[in-house]
N, C-alpha and C positions, 0 to 999 in steps of 0.2 A: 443908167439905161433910159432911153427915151421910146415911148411908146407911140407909134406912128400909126392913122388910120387911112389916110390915103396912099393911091401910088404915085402921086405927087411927090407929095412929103418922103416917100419913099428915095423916088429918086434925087430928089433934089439935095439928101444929108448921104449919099453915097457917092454924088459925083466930084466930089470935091477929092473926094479917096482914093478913086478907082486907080489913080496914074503911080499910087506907091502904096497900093496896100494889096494884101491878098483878102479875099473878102468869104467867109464862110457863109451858109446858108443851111439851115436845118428847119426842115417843113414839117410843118406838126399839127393838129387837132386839137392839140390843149388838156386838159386832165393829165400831168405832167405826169410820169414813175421815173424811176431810177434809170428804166431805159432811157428815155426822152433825154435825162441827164449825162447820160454818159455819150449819147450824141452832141451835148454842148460843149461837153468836159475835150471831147477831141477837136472840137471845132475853136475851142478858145487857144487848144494847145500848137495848134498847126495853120489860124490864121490871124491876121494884124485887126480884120473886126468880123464879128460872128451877128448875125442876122437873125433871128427865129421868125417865124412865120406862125399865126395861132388863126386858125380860120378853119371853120366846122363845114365842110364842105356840104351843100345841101343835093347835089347831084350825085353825090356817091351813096344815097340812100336811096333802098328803092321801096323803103314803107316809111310813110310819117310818123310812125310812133316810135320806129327802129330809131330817126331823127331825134324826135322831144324827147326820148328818153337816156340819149347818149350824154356822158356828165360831162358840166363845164363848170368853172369855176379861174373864171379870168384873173381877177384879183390874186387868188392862192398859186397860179402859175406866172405870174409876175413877178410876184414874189420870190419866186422857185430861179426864173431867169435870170433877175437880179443879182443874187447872192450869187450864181455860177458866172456872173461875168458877161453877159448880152450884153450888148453897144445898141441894136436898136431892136424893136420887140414893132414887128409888123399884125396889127389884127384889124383889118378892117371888114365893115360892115359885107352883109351881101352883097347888098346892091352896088359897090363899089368892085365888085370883082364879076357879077351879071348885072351891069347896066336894064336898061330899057332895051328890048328890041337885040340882045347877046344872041346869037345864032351861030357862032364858029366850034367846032368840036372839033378834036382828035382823037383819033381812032388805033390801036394797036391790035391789028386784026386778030392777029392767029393768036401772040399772048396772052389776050386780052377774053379770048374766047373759052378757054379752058377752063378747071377748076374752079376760080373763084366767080370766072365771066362766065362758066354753065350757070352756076345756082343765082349770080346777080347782075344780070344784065345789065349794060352800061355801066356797071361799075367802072372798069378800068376808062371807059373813054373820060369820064366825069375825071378821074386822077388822071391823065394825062394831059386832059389839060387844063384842070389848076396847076400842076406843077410846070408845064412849057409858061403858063400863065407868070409863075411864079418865077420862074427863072429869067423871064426877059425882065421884069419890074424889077428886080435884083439885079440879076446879070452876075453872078456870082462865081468866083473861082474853081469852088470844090460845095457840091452839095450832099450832107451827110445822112443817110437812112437806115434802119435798124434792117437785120436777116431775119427780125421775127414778120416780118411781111414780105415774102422771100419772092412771092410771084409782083408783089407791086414793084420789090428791084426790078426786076428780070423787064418789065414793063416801061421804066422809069428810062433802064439801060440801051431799050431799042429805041425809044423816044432819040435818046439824044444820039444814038448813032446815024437812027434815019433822018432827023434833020439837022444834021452836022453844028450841032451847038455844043459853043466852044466852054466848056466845063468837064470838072472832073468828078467824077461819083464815088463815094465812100461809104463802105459799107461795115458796120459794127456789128459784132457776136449778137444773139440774143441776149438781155438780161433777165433771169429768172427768180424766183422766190429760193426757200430754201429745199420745199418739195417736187422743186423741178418747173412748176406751171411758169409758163410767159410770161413777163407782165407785160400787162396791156390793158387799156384805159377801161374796158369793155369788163375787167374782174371786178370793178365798184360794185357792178349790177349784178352781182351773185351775192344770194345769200349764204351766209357759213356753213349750212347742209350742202347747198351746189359746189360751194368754195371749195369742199374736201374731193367731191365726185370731179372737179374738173383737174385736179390733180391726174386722175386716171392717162387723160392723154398724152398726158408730159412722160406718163410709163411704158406707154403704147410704142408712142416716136420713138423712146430710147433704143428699143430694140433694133432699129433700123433696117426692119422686116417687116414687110406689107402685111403679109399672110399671120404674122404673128401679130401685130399691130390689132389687126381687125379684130382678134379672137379677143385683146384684152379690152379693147371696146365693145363686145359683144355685150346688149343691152341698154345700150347709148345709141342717141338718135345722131347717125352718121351721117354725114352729107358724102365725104370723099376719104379716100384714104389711098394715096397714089406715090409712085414714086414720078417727079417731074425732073426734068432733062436740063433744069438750068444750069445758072453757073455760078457755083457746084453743083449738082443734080442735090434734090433735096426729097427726104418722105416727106408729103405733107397731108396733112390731116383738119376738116372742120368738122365739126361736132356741135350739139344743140345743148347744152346746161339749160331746162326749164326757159325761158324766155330768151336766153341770153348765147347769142351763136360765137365760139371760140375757132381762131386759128390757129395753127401752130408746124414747124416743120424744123427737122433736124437734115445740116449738110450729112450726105453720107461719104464725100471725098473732096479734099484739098479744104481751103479756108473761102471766106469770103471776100470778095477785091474791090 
């Protein structure tokens, strides 16, 4: 695996490939689980090279502490990449993906406004375009993303329909613990009393009933708790564990595509 920090170097060890290879791309944050894994795990099996992307996007934070305190640990997911088979492992600095003087955004208005875009404003614009970001630097066959972030698909999905970019999107199950919670990078920063309480939502979504939902969150600091019209329509739910804000959402029909 070679670790590359420019989009230089990016491009310049992919073009030699492009004419006979299918090329995977899996964009990620870093603090690696089993999810993150099992998006390589598909990406190793279904293209000739797999790409991971590891960049902590600093525009998708809308408090700096929410930022310094998200975990990283480059070395241990290198690691992690390594051993599943990455071909190039893309992490470059900030300012190599915000220049001096970046002014270009994208915006997915009405997705983007909802749910997660009520309570975080600019959030989604900040992901949509590091990832258009990320997909022209790649250029990538198929890019792979997890359904535990079901409204960043849905977001991801318009992206490349509205500006007709030529990839394909793939979407994997959630991967869960064994009490049902999501993994996601954001469980590090729960301690073992919160760790048990955020279990609750993972029983909440099961039922796949808003009205029930809320009742089993009833004393838990709820942001939303809705059923959204994606595709598949999905409950989805955040909630506040002590410092540390959880998402999570169950398809309620068909699978994810």
């Amino acid at each position: 695996m070679r670790t590359l920090r420019t989009i230089r170097e990016v491009r310049d060890a992919l073009a030699p490939l492009r004419a006979v290879s299918r090329i995977g791309l899996v964009p990620t944050m870093g603090a690696f689980h089993a999810g993150h894994e099992s998006l390589i795990a598909a990406a190793r099996a279904e293209c000739d090279v797999v790409v991971v992307s590891l960049f902590v996007n600093p525009t998708q934070f809308g408090q700096t502490a929410d930022l310094e305190s998200y975990p990283r640990n480059e070395a241990r997911d290198a690691g992690i990449a390594a051993e599943a088979g990455v071909d190039l492992l893309f992490a470059p600095p900030v300012e190599e993906m915000y220049p001096d003087g970046f002014q270009t955004w994208i915006e997915v208005t009405e997705l983007g406004s909802v749910l997660e875009g009520a309570f975080r404003p600019g959030h989604f614009r900040a992901v949509a375009t590091v990832c258009c970001k990320l997909f022209n630097i790649v250029r990538p066959d198929v890019a792979y993303f997890g359904q535990k972030d079901a409204q960043q698909v849905e977001v991801v999905r318009r992206l490349i329909r509205d500006l007709d970019l030529e990839l394909e999107l793939r979407v994997l199950p959630t991967v869960r613990d064994e009490d049902g919670l999501a993994l996601s990078s954001r469980n590090a920063l729960l301690s073992p009393e919160e760790r048990e309480q955020a279990a609750a939502l993972a029983r909440a979504l099961a039922t796949r009933d808003p009205a029930a939902a809320r009742r089993l969150l009833n004393g838990y600091d709820v942001d939303y708790v809705e059923v959204a019209p994606f595709d598949p329509p999905v409950l989805a739910a955040a909630v506040r564990i002590g410092d540390t804000r959880l998402i999570d959402n169950v398809p309620l029909e068909g699978a994810p595509r």
